[in-house]
N, C-alpha and C positions, 0 to 999 in steps of 0.2 A: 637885283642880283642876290641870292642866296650862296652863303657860303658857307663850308662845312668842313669840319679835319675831318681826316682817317688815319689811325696807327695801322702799320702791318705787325704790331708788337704786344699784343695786351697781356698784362698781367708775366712779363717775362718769356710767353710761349707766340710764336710766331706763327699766323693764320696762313694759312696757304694762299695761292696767286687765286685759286678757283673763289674763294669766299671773299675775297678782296674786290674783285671784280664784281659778284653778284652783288658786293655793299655799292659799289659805285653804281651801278645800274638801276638799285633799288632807290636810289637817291636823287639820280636823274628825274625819277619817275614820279619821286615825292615835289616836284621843280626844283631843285640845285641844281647849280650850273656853275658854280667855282669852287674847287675842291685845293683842298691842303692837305696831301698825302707823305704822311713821315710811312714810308715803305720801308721792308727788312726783307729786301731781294726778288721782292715779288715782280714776276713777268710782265710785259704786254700792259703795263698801264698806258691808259690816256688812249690808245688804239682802238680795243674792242669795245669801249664803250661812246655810245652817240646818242642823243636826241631824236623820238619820232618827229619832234617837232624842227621841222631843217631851218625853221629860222631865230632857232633858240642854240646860241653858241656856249662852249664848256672851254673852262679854262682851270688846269691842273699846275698845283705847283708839287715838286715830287721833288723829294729828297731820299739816298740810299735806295735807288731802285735797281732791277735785273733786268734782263736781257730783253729787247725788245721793244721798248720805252718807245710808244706812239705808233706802231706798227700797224698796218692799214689805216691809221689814222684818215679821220674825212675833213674837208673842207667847213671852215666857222669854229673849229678847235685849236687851241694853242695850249701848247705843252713849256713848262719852266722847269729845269733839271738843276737843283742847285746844287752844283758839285760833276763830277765826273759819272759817267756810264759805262756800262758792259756791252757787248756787242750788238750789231743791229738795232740801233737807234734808227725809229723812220724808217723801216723795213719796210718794202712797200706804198711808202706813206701815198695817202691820197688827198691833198688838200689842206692838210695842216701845218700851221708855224710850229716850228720844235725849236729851242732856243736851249742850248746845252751851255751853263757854264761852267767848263771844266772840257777834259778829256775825252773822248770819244772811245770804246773797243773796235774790235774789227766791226767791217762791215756795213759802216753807217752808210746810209740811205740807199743802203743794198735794195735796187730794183724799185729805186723809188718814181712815180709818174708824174705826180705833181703835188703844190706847197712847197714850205722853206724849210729849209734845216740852218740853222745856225749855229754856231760851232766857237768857243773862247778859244780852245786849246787846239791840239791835236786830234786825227782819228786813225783807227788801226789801218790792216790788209785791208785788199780788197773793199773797202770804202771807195761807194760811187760806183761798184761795177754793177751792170746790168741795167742802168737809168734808163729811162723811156720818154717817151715823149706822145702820146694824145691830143692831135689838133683840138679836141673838143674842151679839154681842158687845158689851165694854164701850164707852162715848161715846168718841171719839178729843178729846181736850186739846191745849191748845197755850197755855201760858205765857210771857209778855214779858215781862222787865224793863224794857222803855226802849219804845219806842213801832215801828209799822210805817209803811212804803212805802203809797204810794197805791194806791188799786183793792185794798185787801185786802178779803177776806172775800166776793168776787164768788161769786153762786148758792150760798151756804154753804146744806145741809141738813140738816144735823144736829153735834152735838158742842159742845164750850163752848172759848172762849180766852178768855182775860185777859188784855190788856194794860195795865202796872202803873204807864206813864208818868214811872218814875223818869229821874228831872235831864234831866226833857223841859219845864223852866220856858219854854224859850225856842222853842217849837214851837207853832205856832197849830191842831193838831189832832193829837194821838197816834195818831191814824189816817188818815194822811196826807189825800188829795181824793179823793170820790168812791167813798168804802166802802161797803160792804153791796149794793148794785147787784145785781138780782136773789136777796137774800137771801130765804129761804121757812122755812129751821127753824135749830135750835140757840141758842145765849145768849153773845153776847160783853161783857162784864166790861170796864170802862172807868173807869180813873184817871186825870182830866187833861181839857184841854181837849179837847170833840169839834164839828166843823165839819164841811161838806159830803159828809154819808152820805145813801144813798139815801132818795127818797119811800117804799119800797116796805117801812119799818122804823121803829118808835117806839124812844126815849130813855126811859128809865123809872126809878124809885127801886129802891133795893133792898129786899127786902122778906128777913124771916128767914131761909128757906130758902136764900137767896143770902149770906147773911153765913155762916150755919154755913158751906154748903161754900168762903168762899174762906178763914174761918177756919182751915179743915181743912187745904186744898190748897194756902194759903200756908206751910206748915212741908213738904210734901212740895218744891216748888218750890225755896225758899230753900237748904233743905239740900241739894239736890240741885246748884244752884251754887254752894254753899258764899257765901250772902252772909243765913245768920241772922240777923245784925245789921242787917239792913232790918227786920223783921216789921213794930216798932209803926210807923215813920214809913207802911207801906207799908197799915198798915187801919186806917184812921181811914176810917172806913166814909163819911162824910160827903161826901167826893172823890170818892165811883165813882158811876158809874152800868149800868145794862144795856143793851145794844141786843137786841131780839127782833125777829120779822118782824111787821108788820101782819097780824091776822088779816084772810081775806080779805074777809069785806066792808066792808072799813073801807079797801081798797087804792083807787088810786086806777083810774077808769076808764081805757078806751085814749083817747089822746091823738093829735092830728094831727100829723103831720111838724114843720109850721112851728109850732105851738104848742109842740112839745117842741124846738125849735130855737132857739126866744126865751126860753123859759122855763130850759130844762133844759143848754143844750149850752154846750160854752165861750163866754165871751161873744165879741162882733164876727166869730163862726164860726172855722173852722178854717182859714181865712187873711184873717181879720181882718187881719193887718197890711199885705196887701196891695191886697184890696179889698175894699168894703161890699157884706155881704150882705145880698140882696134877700128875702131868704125864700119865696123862688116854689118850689114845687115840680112838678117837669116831668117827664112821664113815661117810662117806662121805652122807650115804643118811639113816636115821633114819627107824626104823621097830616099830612095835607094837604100843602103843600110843604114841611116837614120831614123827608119822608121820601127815605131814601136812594137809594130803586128805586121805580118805579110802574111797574104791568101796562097795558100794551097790547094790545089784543083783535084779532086777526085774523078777521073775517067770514068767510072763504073757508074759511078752515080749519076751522071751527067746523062739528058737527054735532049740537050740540046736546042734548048728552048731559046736561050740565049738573052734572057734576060738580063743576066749581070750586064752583059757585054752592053744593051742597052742602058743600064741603068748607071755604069760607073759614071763619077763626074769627074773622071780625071781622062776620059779615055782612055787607061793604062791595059785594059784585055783585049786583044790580039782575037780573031776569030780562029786559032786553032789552042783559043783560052789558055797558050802562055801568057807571065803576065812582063809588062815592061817596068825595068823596077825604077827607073830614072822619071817616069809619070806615079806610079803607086804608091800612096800614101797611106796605106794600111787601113782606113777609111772605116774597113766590113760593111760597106753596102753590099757589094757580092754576095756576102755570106749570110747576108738579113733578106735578100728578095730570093736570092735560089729556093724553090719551089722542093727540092727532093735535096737539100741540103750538100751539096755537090763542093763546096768550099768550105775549109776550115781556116779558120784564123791563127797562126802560128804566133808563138812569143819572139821578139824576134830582140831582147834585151843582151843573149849573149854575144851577138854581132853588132850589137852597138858597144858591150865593153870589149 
């Protein structure tokens, strides 16, 4: 094993992500395969850089890095994050261990497919949403010790996380507001109190097969942030539960605007504080004196051809080309296919004030 520092800092002036990466690359190339990267916010380390040789594995310890930290990452690389990260950690990841000690930004393991993310601390929003899962490769993981950000685990489809809820006493959901939201597949593993996760997913006991593997994967996890001396407080099986998606006939039907606006949407709407919503919902393109423009027919000009009448998409013209104003949306297809220009398009603003 060859191994090699990289400052992202020389001489006081800080290298860009782009010259960062082409060192790591070039280094690969010279055979290093363990890297000790003191970073100064540089991007997408540890991810875009790999081995032509797939049986020659890299191992990065990084400290002070940016956003992005192991991103497409590939399988036979492990990444060390000493200290906390910016957003999208294992972005994508594919195959690699990421072992973060510290914090997490949004978005960890945003759309991750496979490999382990491991996590000391916290992780932002949306962390875990978009996961997948590829039978040809292994399920992609994502391990918490402390709890996430709101909106995590949005349209997740496959792969498993646990979050472990340690010295999260004072948190009224380990999974922030509004989790699971479009979830369809995969199993997330819950220690700690859980609140407002989506209709669209059941809460459930654990049943054996879920004890063996967090049995299993809690000694991979712990060791891996060096905090073994959590296990017993951290499985007492009694505290977890699972979230999986509603099978689908069990989901719920489509729902109307205003019913999912009373029901479902932040209370007093999304400027509740300023004024009371009425729950009307109003269409997309206004009719009768709502509307922006109304056609005017020209008789003189008119031969008759009868195109508009074909062409409106509201069927609002009448074959003696009055128009219906309760269908007419102001639209000017009429006045864009008439051939001898036979419609005009009026302002129709002072009958809307």
């Amino acid at each position: 094993m060859k191994t090699i520092k990289i400052d992202g800092l020389i001489k006081n002036n800080r290298i860009s992500t782009q010259d960062l990466l082409l060192e790591i690359q070039e280094k690969i190339k010279e055979g290093y395969t363990d890297f000790e990267i003191n970073a100064c916010g540089q991007h997408d380390i540890g991810g875009s850089s790999w081995a032509k040789d797939r049986d020659k594995n890299l191992t990065f310890t990084i400290t002070n890095p940016g956003q992005r930290v192991g991103a497409m990452a590939r399988k036979g690389t492990t990444i060390y994050v000493q200290g906390s990260t910016p957003a999208d950690v294992g972005w994508l990841n594919s195959g690699a261990d990421i072992i973060v000690k510290g914090d997490c930004g949004d978005t960890a393991g945003h759309c991750a497919a496979s490999g382990n993310i491991y996590v000391s601390g916290r992780v932002g929003t949306r962390s875990g949403a978009l996961m997948k899962f590829d039978p040809k490769y292994s399920k992609p993981e994502l391990w918490v010790l402390k709890n996430t950000g709101s909106f995590s685990f949005e349209f997740m489809s496959g792969g498993i996380a646990v979050i472990c809820g340690f010295d999260c006493n004072d948190i009224e959901s380990v999974l922030g507001n509004r989790s699971c939201v479009g979830m369809v597949g995969g199993i997330i593993y819950v220690r700690g109190p859980i609140k407002g996760v989506a209709s669209c997913v059941e809460i459930k006991n654990l049943e054996k097969d879920d004890i063996d593997f967090l049995n299993s994967g809690m000694d991979r996890f712990l060791t891996a942030i060096d905090k073994r001396g959590l296990k017993d407080t951290l499985l007492n099986f009694n505290e977890w539960k699972k979230i999986v998606p509603l099978p689908i006939d069990k989901r719920i039907s489509k729902t109307s605007v205003k019913e999912f606006r009373e029901k479902n949407w932040i209370k007093g709407g999304i400027f509740g504080d300023f004024i009371e919503d009425d729950y009307k919902v109003y269409p997309l393109a206004a009719t009768g004196d709502g509307r922006l423009q109304q056609p005017i027919w020209n008789k003189e000009k008119c031969i008759n051809c009868k195109i508009c009448i074909t062409n409106c998409p509201q069927n609002a013209i009448n074959e003696d080309f009055s128009i219906n104003k309760d269908k007419c949306i102001g639209c000017s297809f009429c006045a864009t296919v008439c051939p001898k220009l036979a419609w005009e398009m009026k302002d129709n603003k002072k009958e809307i004030n």
